[in-house]
PDB file with one MODEL, atoms N, CA, C and O in Angstrom:
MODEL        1
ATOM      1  N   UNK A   1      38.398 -96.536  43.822  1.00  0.00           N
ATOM      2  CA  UNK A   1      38.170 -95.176  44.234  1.00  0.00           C
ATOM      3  C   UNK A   1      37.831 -95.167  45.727  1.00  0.00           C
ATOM      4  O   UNK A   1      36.981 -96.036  45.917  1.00  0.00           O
ATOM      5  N   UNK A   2      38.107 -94.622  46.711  1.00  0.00           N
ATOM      6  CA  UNK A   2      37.929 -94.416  48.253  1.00  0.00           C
ATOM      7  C   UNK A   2      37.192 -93.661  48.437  1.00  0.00           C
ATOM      8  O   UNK A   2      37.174 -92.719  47.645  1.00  0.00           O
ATOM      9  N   UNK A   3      36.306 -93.675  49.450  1.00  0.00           N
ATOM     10  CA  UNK A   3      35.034 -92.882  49.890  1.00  0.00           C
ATOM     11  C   UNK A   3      35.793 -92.171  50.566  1.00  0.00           C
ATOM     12  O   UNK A   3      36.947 -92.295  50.976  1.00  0.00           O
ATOM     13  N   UNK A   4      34.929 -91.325  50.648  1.00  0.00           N
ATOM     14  CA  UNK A   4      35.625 -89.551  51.332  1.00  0.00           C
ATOM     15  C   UNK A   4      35.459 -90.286  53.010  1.00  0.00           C
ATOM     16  O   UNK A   4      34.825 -91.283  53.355  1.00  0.00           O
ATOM     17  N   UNK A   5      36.277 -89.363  53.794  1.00  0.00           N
ATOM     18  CA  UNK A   5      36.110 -90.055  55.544  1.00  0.00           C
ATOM     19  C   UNK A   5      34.936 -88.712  55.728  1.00  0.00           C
ATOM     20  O   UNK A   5      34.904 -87.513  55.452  1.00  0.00           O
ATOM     21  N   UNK A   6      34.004 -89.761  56.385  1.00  0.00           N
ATOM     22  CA  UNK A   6      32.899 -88.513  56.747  1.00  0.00           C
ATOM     23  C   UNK A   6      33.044 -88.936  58.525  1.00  0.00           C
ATOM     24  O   UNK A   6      33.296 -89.994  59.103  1.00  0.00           O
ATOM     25  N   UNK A   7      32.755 -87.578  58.989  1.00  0.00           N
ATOM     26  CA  UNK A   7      32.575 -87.565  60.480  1.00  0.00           C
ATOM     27  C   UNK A   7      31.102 -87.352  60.440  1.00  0.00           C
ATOM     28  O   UNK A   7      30.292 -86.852  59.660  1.00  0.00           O
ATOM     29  N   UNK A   8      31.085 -88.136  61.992  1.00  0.00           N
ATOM     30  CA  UNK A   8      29.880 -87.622  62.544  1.00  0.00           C
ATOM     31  C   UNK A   8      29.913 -86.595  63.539  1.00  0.00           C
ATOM     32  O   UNK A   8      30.751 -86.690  64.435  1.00  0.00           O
ATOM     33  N   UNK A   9      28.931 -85.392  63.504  1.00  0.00           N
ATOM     34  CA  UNK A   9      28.760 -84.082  64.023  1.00  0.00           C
ATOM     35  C   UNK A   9      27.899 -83.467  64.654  1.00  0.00           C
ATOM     36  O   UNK A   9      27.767 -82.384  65.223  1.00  0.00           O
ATOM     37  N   UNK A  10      27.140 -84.680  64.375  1.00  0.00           N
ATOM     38  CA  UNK A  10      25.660 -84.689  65.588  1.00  0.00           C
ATOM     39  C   UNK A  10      26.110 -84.149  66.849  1.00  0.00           C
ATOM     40  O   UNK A  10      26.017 -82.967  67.181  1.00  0.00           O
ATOM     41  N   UNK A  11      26.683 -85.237  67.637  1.00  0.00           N
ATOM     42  CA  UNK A  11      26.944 -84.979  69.191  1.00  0.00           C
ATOM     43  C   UNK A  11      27.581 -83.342  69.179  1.00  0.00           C
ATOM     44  O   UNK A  11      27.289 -82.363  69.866  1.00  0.00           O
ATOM     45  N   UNK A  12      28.184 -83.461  68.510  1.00  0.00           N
ATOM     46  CA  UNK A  12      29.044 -82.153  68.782  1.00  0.00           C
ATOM     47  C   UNK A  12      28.283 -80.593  68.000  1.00  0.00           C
ATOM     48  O   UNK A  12      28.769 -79.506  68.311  1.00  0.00           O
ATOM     49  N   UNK A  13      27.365 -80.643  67.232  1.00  0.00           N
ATOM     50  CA  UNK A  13      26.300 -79.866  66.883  1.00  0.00           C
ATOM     51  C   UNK A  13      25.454 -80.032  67.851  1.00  0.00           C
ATOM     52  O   UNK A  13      24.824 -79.000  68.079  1.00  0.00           O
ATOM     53  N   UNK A  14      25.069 -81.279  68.790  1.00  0.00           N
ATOM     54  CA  UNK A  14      23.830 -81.096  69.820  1.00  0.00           C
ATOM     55  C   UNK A  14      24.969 -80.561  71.160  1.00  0.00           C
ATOM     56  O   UNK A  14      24.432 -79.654  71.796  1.00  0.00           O
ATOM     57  N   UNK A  15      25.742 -80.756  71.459  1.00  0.00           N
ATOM     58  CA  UNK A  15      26.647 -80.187  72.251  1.00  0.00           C
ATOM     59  C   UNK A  15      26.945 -78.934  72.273  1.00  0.00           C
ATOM     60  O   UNK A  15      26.984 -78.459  73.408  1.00  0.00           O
ATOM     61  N   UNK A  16      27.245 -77.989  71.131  1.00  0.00           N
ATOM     62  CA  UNK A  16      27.774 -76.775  71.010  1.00  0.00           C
ATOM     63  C   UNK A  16      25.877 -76.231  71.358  1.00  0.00           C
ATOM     64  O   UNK A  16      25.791 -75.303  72.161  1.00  0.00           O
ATOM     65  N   UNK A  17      24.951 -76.602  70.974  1.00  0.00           N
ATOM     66  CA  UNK A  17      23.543 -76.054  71.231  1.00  0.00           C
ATOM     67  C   UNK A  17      23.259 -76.355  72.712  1.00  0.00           C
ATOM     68  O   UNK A  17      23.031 -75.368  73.412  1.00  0.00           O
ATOM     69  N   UNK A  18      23.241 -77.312  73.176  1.00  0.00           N
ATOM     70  CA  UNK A  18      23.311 -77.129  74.757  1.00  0.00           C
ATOM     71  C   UNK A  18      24.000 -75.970  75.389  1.00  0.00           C
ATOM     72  O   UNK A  18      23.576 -75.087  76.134  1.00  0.00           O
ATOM     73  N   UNK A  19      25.412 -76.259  74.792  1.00  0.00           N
ATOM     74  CA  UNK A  19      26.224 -75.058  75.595  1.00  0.00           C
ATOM     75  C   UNK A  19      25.734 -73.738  75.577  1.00  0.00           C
ATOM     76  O   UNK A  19      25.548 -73.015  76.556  1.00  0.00           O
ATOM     77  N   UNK A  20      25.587 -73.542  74.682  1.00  0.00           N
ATOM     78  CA  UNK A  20      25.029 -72.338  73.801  1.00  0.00           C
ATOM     79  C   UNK A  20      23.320 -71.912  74.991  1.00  0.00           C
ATOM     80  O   UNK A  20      23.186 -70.780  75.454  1.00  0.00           O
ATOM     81  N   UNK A  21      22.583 -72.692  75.179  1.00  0.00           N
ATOM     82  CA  UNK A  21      21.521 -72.345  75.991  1.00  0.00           C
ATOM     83  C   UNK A  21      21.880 -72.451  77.294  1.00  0.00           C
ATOM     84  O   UNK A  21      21.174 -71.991  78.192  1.00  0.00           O
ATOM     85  N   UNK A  22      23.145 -73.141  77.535  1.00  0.00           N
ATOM     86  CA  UNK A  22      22.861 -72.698  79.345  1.00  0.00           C
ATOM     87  C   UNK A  22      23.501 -71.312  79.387  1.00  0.00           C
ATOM     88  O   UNK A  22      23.383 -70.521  80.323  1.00  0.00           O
ATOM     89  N   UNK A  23      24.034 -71.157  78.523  1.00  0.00           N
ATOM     90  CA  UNK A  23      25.255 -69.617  78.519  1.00  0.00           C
ATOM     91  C   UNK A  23      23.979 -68.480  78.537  1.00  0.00           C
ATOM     92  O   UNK A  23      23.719 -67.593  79.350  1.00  0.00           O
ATOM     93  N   UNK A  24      23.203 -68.962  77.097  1.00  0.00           N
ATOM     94  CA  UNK A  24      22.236 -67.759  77.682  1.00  0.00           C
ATOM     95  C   UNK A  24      20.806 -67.616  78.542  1.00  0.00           C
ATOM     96  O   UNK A  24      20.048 -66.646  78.515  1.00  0.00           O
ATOM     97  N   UNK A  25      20.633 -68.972  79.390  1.00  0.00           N
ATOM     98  CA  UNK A  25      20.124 -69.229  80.346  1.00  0.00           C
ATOM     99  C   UNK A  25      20.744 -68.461  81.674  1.00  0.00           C
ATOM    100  O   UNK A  25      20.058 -68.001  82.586  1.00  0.00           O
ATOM    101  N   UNK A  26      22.104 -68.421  81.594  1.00  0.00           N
ATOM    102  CA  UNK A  26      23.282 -67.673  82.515  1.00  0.00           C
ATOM    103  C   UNK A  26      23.161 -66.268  82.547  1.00  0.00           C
ATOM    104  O   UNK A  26      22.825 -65.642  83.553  1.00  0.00           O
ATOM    105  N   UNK A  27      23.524 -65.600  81.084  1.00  0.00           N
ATOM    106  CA  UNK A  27      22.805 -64.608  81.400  1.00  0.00           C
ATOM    107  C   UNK A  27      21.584 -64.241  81.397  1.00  0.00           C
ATOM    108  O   UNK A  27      21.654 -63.189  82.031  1.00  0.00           O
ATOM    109  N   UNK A  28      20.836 -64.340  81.205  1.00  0.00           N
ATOM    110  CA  UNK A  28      19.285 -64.081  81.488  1.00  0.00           C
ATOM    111  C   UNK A  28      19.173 -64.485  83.392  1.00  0.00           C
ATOM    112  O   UNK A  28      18.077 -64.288  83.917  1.00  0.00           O
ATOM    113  N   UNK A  29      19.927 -64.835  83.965  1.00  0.00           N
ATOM    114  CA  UNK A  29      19.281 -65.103  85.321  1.00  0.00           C
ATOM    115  C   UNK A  29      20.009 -63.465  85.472  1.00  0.00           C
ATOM    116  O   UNK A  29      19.110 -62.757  85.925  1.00  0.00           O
ATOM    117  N   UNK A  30      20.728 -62.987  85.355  1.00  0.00           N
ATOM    118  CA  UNK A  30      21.372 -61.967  85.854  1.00  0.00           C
ATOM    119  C   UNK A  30      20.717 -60.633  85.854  1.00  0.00           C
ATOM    120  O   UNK A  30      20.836 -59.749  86.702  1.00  0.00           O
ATOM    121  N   UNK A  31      19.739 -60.625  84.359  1.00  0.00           N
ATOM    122  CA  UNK A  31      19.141 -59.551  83.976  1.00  0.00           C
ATOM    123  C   UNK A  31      17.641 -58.921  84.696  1.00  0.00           C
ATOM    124  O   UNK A  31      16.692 -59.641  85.008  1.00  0.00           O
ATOM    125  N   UNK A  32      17.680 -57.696  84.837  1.00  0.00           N
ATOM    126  CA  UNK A  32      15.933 -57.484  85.330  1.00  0.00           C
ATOM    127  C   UNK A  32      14.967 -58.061  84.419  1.00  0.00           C
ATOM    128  O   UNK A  32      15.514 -58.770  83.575  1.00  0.00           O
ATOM    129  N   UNK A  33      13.625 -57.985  84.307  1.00  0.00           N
ATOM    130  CA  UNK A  33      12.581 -58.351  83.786  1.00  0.00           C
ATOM    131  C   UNK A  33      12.754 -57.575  82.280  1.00  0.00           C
ATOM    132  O   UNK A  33      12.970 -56.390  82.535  1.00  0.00           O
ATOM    133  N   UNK A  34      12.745 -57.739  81.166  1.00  0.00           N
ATOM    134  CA  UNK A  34      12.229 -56.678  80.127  1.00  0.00           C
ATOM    135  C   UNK A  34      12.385 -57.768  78.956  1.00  0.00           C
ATOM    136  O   UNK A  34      12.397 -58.999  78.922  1.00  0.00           O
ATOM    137  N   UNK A  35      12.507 -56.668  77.951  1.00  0.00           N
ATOM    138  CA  UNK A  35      13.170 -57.073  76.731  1.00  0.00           C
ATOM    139  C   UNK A  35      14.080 -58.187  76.185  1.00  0.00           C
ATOM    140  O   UNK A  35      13.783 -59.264  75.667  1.00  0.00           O
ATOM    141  N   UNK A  36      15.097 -57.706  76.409  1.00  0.00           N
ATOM    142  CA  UNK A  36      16.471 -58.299  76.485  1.00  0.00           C
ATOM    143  C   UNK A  36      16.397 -59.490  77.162  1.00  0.00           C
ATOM    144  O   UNK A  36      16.880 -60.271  76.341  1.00  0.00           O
ATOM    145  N   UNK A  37      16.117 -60.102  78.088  1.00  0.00           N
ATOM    146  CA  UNK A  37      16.062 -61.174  79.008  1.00  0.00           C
ATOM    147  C   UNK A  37      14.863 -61.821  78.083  1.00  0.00           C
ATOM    148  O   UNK A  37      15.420 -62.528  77.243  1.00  0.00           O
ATOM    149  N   UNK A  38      14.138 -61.839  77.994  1.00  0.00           N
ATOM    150  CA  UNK A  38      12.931 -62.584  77.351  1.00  0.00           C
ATOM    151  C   UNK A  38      13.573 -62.937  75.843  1.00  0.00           C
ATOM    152  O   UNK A  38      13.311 -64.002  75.285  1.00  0.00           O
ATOM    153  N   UNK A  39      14.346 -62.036  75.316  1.00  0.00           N
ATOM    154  CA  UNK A  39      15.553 -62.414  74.003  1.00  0.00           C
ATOM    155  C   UNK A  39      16.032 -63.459  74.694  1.00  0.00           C
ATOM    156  O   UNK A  39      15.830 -64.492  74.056  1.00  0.00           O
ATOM    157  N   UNK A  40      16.537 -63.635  75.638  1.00  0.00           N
ATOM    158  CA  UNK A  40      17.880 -64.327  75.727  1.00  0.00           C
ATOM    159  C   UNK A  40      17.574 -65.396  75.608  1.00  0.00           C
ATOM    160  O   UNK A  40      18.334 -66.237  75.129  1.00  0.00           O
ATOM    161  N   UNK A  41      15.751 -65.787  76.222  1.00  0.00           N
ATOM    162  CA  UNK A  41      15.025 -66.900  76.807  1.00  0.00           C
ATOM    163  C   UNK A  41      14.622 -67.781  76.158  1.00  0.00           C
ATOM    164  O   UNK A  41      14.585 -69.011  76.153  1.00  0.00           O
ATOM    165  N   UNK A  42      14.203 -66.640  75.384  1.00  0.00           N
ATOM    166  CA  UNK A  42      13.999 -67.300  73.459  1.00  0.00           C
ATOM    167  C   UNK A  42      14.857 -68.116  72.937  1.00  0.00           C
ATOM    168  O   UNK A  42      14.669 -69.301  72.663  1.00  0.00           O
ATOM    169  N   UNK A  43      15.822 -67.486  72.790  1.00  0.00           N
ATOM    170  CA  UNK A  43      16.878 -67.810  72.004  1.00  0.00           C
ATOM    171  C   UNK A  43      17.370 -69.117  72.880  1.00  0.00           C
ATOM    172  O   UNK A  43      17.976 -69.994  72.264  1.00  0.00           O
ATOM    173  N   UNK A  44      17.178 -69.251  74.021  1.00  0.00           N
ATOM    174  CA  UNK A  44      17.885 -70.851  74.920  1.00  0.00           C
ATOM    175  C   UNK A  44      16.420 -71.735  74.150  1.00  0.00           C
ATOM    176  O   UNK A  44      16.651 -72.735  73.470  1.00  0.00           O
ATOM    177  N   UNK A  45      15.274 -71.351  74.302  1.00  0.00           N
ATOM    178  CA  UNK A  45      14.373 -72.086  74.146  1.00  0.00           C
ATOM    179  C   UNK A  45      14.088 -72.911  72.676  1.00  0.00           C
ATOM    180  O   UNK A  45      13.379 -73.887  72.432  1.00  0.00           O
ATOM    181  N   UNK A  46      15.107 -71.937  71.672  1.00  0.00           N
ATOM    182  CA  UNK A  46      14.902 -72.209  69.874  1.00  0.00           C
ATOM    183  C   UNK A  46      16.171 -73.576  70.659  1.00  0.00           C
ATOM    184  O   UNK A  46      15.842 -74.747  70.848  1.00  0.00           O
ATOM    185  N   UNK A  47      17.273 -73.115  70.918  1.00  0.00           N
ATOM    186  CA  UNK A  47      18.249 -74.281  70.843  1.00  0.00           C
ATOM    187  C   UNK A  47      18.060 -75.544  71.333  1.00  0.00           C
ATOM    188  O   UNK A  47      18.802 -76.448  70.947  1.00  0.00           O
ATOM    189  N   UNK A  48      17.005 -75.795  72.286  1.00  0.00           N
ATOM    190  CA  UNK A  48      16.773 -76.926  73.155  1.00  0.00           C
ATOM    191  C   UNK A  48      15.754 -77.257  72.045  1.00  0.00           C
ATOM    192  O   UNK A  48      15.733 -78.474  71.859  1.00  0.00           O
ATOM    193  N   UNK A  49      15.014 -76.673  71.349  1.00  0.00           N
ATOM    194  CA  UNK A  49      13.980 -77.347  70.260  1.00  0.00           C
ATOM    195  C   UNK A  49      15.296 -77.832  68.875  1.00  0.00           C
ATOM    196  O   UNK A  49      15.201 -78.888  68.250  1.00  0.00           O
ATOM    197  N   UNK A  50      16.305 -76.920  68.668  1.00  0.00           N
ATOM    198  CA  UNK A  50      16.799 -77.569  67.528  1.00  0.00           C
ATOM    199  C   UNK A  50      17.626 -78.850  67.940  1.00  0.00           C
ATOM    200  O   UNK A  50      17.870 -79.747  67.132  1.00  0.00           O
ATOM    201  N   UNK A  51      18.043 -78.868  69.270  1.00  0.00           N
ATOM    202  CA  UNK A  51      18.213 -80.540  69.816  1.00  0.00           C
ATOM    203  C   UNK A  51      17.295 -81.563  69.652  1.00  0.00           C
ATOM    204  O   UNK A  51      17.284 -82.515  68.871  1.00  0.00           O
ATOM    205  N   UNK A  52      16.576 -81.233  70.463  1.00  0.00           N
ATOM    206  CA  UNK A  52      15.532 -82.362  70.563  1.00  0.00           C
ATOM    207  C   UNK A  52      15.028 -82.794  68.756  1.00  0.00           C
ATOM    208  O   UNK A  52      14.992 -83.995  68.487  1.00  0.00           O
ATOM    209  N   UNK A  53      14.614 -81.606  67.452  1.00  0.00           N
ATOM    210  CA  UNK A  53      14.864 -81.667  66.332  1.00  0.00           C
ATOM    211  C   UNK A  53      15.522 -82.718  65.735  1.00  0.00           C
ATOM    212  O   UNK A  53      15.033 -83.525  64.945  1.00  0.00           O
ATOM    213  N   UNK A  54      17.252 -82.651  66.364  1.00  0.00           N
ATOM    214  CA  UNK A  54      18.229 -83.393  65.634  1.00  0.00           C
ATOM    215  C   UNK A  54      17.971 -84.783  66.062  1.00  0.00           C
ATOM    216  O   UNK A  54      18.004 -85.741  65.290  1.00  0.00           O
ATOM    217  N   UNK A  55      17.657 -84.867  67.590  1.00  0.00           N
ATOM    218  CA  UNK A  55      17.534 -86.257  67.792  1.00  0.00           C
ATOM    219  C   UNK A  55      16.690 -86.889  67.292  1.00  0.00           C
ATOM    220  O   UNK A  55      16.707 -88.096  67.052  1.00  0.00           O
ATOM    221  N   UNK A  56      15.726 -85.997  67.054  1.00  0.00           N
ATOM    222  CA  UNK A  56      14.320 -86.964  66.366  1.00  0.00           C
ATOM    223  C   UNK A  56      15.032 -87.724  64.812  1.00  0.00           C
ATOM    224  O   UNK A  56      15.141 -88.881  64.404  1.00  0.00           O
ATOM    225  N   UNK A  57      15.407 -86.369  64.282  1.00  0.00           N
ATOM    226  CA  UNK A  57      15.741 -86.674  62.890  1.00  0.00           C
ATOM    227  C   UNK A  57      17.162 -87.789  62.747  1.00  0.00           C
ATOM    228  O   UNK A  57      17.550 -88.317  61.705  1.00  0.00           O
ATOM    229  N   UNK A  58      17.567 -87.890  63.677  1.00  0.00           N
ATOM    230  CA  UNK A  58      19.119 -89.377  63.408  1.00  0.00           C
ATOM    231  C   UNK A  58      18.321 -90.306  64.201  1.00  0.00           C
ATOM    232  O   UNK A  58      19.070 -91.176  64.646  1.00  0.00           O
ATOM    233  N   UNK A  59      17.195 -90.470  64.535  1.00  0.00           N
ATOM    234  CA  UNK A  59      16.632 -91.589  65.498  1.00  0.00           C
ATOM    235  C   UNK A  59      16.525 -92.666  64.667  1.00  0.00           C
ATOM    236  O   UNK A  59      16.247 -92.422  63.493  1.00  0.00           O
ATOM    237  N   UNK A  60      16.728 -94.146  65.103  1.00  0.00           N
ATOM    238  CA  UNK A  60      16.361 -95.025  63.817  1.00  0.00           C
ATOM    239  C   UNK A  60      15.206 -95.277  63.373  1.00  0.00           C
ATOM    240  O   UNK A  60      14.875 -95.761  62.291  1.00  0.00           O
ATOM    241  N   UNK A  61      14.400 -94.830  64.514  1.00  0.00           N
ATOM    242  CA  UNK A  61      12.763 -95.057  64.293  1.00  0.00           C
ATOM    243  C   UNK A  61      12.233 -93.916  63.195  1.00  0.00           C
ATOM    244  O   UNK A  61      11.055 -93.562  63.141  1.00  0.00           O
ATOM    245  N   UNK A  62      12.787 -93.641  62.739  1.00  0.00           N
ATOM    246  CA  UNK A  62      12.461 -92.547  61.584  1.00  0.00           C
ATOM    247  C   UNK A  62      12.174 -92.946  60.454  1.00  0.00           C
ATOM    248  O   UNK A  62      13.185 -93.475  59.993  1.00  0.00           O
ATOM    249  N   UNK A  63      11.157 -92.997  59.577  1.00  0.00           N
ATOM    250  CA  UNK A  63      10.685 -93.520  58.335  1.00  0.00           C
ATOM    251  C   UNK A  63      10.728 -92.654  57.591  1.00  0.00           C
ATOM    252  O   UNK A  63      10.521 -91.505  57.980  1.00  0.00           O
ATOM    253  N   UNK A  64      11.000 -92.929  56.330  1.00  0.00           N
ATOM    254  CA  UNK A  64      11.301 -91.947  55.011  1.00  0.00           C
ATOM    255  C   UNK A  64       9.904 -92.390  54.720  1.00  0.00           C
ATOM    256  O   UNK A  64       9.348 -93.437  55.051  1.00  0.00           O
ATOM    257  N   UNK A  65       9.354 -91.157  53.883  1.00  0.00           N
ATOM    258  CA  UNK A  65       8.080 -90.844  53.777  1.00  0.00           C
ATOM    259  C   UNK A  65       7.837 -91.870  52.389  1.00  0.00           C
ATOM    260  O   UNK A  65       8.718 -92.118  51.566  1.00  0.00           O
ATOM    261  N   UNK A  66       6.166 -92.491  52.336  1.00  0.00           N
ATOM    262  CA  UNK A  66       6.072 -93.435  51.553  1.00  0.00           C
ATOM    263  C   UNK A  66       5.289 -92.994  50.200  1.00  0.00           C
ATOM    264  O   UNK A  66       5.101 -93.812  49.300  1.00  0.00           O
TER     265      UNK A  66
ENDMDL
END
């Protein structure tokens, strides 16, 4: 029986999230002070945490709980 081909999707899940925060790092420089801009800021700031997230979690130094 053959194992299914699995990809790896990390890089390219931590990649599309980078992109994803400088875009709205991009716009947010454009915008006045308010609302909306502090959204945008957020939202760059969740993606750079769900990176740093992923790396922790594929790191080898990672121990399954005992």
């Amino acid at each position: 029986m053959a194992q299914p081909h699995r990809v790896a999707q990390s890089s390219t899940f931590e990649f599309s999230l980078a992109r994803e925060a400088i875009n709205l790092r991009k716009q947010a420089e454009g915008m006045p002070p308010g609302v909306r801009r502090d959204e945008l800021l957020r939202k760059a700031g969740r993606a750079d945490v769900a990176i740093h997230m992923t790396e922790w979690l594929n790191s080898p130094g990672l121990q399954p709980p005992k």
